[in-house]
Structure formats: C-alpha cells, structure tokens
N, C-alpha and C positions, 0 to 999 in steps of 0.2 A: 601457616594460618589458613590457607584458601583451600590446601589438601584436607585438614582436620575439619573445614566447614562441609565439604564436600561427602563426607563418609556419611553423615546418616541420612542425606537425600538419596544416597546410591543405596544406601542397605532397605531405604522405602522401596525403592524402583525394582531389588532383586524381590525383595518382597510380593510385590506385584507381579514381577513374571511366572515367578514360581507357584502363585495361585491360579493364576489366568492357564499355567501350563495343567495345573492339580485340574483347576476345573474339567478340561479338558477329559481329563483319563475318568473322574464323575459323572459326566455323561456318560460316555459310554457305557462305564460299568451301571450307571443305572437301566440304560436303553438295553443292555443285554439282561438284567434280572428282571426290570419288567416284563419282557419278551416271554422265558422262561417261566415266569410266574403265570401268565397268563397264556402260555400255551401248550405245557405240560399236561393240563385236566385231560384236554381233547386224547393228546396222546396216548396217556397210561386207559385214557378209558374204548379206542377205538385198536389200539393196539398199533408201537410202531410199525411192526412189518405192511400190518394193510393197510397204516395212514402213508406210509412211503412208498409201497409197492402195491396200495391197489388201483385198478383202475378206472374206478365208477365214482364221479362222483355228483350227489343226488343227496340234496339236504330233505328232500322231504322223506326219504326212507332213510335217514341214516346212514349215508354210504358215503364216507370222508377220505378216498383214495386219490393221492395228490401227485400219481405218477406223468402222468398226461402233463399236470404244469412243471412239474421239473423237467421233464425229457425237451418240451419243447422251451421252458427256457432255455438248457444249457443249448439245443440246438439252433436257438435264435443268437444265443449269443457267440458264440462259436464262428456261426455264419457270416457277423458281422464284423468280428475281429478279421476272419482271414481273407474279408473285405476291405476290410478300413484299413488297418496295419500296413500291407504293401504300399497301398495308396497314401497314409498321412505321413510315414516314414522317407517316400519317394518326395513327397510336395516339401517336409522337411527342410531336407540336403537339399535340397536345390535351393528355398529359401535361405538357407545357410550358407553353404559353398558356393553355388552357379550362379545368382542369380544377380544382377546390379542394385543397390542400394532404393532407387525406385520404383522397382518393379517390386522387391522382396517390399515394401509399405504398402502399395496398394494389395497386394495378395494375404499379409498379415492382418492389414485389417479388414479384409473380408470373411478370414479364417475368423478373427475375432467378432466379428457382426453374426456369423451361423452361431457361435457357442451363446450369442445373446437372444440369440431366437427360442421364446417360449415354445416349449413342449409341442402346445396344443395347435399351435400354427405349423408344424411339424407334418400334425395329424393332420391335421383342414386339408394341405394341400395334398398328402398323400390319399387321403381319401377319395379327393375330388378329381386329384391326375392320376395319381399311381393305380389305385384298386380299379376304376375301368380299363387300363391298359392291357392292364395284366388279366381281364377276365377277357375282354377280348382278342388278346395274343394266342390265349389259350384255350379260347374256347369253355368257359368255364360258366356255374351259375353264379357265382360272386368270387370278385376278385381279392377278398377279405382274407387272405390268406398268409401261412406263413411265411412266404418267398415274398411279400410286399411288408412284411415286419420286419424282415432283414436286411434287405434295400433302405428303408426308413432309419433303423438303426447305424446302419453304414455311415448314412450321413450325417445322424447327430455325435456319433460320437467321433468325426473325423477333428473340429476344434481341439477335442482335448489330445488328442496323439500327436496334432501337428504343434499346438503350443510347447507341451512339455518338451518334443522331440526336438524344436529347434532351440531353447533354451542350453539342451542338454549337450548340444552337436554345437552350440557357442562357445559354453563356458571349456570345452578342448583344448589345451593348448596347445600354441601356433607351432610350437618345435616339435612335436611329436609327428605333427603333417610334414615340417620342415622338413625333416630326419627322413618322413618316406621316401619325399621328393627328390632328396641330394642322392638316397639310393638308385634310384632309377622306376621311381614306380609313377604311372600314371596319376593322374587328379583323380580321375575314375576310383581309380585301384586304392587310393589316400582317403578317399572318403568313404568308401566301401568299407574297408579292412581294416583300416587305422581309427577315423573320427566315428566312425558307429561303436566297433569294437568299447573304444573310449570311451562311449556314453550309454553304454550299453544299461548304466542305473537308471541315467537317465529313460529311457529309451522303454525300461522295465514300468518306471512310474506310470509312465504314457499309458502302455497298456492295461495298468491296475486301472487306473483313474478310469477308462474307456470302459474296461469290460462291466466295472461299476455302475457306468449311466446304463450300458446295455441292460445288467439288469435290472437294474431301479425305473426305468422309464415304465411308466404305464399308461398315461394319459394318450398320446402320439400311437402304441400301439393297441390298446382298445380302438382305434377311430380306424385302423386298418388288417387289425389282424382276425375281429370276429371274437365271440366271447363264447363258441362251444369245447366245449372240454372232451374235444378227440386227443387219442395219440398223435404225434405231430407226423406230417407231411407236407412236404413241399407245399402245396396247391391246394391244402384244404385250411378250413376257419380252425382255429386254436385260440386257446387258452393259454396265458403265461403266468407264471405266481403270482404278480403285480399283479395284474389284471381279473385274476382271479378276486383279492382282496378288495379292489377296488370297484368291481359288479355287483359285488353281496354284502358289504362289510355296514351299508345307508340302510338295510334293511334286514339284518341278521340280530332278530332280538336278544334284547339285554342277558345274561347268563345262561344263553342256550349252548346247546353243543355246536352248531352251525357259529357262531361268533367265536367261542373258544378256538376251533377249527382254523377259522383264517386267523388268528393269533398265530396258531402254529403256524401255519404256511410263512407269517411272516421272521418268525424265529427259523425257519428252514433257510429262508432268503434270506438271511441275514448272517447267520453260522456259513451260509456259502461264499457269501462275500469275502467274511474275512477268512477261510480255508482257502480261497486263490489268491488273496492280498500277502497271507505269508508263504503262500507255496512259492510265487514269485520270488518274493526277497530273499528265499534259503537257498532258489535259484542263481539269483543274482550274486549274493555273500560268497557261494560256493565257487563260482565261477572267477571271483576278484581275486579269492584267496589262491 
C-alpha cells in the first residue's frame, strides 16, 4: 500500500530532475546560438583571419584585429595557473593529509572567505598596493601591467583549486594510502604518488573551474591591468577579451559593427572555454582508461 502510494510522488520528483537537468543543457545551447548569431555579422564581414590575427584594433577606422586580447589572455591565464596550481595543490594535501583537524578549519575557512571576496575589492586593493609596487620595483610609468594581472589572478582563482582539490584528495580511499604505507613508502611519497594520482579528476576540475575565473574575470583586471590593446608583455598596459568587452560594450552603438565586434570577442571567449573544459576531460578520461 505505502510502495503503490509512493510511485507517482517519485515519478513527479524524476520529473523535476530531469527538467531542472534539460534546463540546464537550454541555456547553454541558447547562450551559444545567441553568441553565434550575434557575432558571426562582424566576422563574415571583417574577415576571420584579420578578426583573429590582426593586430590593430581601432573602431573609429574599422580595424577589429583581436590578436593582442587573445595572446594576452591566454598569457594572463597561463601565468596564473602555473601560479596558482603548485600553490593551491600544495595548501590542498596539507589541508588534507598534514594538517591537524584545527588548523585545516581555520585555513579552510579563509580559503573559503577569498572565494567570497567580490571581484572588484580584488581590484581596489591591487590597484591601490600592487600596481605602485610594481612601478616602483621597476621603475616603470604605470604599474598597470600585465605581470600585476597575473599576480591578481593567482589569487582569485587560488579558492577554487584549493576547494575542489581538497574534496578530491578526501573523497581517496583510505586503503589505497594504506596499501602504500604497508609497502614501505613514505607519507610524503603516499600523498604525492598514490592520493594525487587518485584524484587526479578531481584535481583536473580544480583547474577547469580556475582557468575559467582567469578568463572570465574582468572587473579586478580592468582596475590593474590598463585598457591599451598592445601585444602583451610582461611590464606593459594590455588588454584582455573580458575587458575589452567590458570598456566599449556601455557605448558601442546599437547595430554597429563595433558592438557586433565585441559580440564576437565574446563567442571567441567563450568557444575557448569550453575547448580547454574538454581538452582537459579527454585528458583526464585517457589517462583513467
């Protein structure tokens, strides 16, 4: 009696997952045809090669070359992973393995106070500490540069590496470390080689989820990194695709090519994402299998 009453509340509930999940894959697919729709014009009409590979770009002549903001994002973001990664991976395993039950709370939830930290207070302080440091270390005329984006980056997306990473290096099980241990291998050497190895999906998320804020962040990096659209170097003001969008997008009138334009920048940024989101996972997949 209680089973037979039970079945069509349960067949409501699949009901509901199974939309809540549909919606889900709805979005996207809409956020990628709208993308597409509205960023293809620019394209077919400036021509891929010199919307990706030129390097000028100047809405009042018509010059929509958007090499300058990809090079220096993937170099901002790059820079910030083979930042962050040793370091949230390192604070990880020690929260996980080394560290005593009190200490790994107060450290957790400080890791979890920075990923609460808005953007823009991000930028404030990097503006305010970081960018005169760094012109004066260096001697420089503004310390707005990209070596102060990537430092800022390091530390926003240190939360997300250490969160998933110690989730990942938990949910291990205890006999696989056991098993190292009864061989003769150090704790060192068990968490190194055995509980990373083992969480290595984990470990992969980390870094999707990371390189993700790298790219998307725009706010925090307008306030430090400068808004000219040079090729990137270390030491000089750039531009990143975000921030590109985000400087001209308040005043790039209605059905211009300039507004079409950062459409596409943001269908570029966004096809990027998810070409490292599955390059990772085929990564990952290959490696289990």
């Amino acid at each position: 009696m209680t089973t037979k009453s039970t079945h069509p509340l349960e067949a409501v509930f699949h009901g509901i997952f199974f939309a809540c999940g549909a919606l889900s894959v709805v979005f996207v697919i809409g956020i990628t045809a709208y993308l597409i729709i509205s960023g293809l014009p620019a394209i077919s009409q400036v021509g891929l090669i010199d919307f990706l590979l030129g390097q000028v770009w100047n809405p009042g002549k018509e010059q929509f070359g958007i090499l300058p903001f990809i090079l220096t994002s993937v170099y901002g973001t790059i820079g910030a992973t083979l930042l962050g990664l040793p370091l949230g991976l390192l604070t990880a395993l020690f929260l996980s393995k080394f560290s005593s039950r009190r200490v790994s709370r107060v450290i957790r939830s400080a890791v979890e106070l920075l990923a609460g930290i808005p953007s823009v207070v991000y930028g404030l302080v990097g503006m305010i500490v970081l960018v005169p440091a760094i012109q004066h270390a260096f001697n420089l005329a503004s310390g707005a540069t990209l070596a102060a984006a990537i430092l800022v980056l390091t530390i926003m997306i240190l939360p997300y590496i250490v969160n998933v990473s110690v989730t990942a290096l938990d949910a291990v099980p205890r006999e696989y470390e056991e098993g190292s241990l009864a061989l003769g291998a150090t704790d060192t050497e068990t968490y190194f080689k055995i509980s990373l190895r083992a969480a290595r999906s984990g470990v992969a998320t980390a870094i999707v989820q990371g390189i993700g804020r790298a790219l998307g962040e725009a706010m925090a990096i307008i306030m430090v990194a400068g808004t000219v659209a040079n090729m990137p170097e270390l030491f000089e003001s750039v531009r990143f695709l975000t921030t590109a969008i985000v400087s001209e997008m308040s005043y790039a009138p209605y059905g211009s090519l300039q507004r079409e334009a950062l459409f596409s920048i943001a269908l570029v940024l966004f096809l990027f994402i998810v070409a490292v989101n599955v390059l990772l996972n085929l990564i990952v997949r290959r490696k289990e299998d």
